[in-house]
C-alpha positions in Angstrom: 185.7 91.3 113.7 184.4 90.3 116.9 181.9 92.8 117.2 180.1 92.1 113.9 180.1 88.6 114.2 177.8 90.0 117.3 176.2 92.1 115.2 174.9 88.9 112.9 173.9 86.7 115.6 171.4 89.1 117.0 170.3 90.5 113.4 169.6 86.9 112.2 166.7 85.8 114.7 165.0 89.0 113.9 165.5 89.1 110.0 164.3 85.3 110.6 161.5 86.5 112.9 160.3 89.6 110.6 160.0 86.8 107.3 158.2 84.3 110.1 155.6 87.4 110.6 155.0 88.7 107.2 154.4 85.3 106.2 152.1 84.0 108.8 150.0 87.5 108.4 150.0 86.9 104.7 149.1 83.2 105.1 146.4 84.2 107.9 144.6 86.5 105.4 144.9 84.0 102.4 143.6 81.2 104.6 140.6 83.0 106.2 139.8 84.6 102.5 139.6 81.0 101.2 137.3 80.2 104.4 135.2 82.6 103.7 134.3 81.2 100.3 134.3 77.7 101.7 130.5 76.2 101.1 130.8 74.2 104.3 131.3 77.9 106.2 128.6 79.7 104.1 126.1 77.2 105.7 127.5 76.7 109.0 127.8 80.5 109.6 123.9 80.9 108.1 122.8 77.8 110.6 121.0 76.0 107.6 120.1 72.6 107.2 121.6 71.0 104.6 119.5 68.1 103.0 121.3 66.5 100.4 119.3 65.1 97.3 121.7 62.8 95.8 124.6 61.2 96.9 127.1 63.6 94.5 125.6 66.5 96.9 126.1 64.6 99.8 129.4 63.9 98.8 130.5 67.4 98.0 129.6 68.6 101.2 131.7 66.4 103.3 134.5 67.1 100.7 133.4 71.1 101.9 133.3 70.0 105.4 137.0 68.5 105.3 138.4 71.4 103.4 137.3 73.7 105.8 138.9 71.7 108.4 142.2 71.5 106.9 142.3 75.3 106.4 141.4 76.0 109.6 144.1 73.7 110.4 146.4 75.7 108.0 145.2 79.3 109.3 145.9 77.7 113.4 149.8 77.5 111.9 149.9 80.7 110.4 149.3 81.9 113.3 151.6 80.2 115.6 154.2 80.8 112.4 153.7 84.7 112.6 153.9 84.3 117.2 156.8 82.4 116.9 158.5 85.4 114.6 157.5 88.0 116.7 158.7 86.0 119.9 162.1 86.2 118.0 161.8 90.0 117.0 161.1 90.3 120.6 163.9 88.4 121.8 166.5 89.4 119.5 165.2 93.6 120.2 165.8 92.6 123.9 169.3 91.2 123.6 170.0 93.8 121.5 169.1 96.5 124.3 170.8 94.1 127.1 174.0 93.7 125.1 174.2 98.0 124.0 173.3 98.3 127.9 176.2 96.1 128.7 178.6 97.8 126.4 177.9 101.6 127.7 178.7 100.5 131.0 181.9 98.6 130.0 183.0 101.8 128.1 182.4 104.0 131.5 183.9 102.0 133.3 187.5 102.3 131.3 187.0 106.0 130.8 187.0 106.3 134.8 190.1 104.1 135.2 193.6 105.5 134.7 
């Protein structure tokens, strides 16, 4: 009983850390695709000079200009969310190998004691 109960605590970080990475990786791709199309990055990456005719243009370029700050915002967490799962795939992988390191020499040990 003991020993799976061990067996849960270290498979639930990385279970927890593998979902963290697949979604930050998904959300990373979504979020640049959708940059990508943003009008404020089409002209920023062409370096043209915007001059807006009317104040509905005007407008919908600083609307452009705050969307593509918010998904950079939004891409900057999917990243930390898919570091911070493979931190704890990491982390979980290592106290996995500690622990089975751990046990092997416990199990030497009382097969060379009488």
């Amino acid at each position: 009983m003991q020993r799976e109960w061990g067996r849960a605590l270290l498979l639930t970080p990385a279970v927890v850390g593998i979902v963290l990475l697949a979604g930050g990786l998904i959300g990373y791709a979504v979020l640049t695709n959708q940059i990508n199309q943003n009008i404020a990055y089409q002209i920023q990456s062409q370096n043209e000079q915007i001059d807006p005719q009317t104040q509905t243009e005007a407008l919908g370029l600083i609307r452009a200009g705050e969307e593509l700050r918010q998904l950079d915002h939004n891409r900057d967490l999917a990243t930390i969310m898919g570091g911070v799962g493979l931190v704890l795939v990491g982390a979980s992988w290592l106290a996995r190998d500690l622990l089975m390191e751990k046990l092997k020499r416990m199990r030497l040990i009382s097969k060379r004691t009488p």
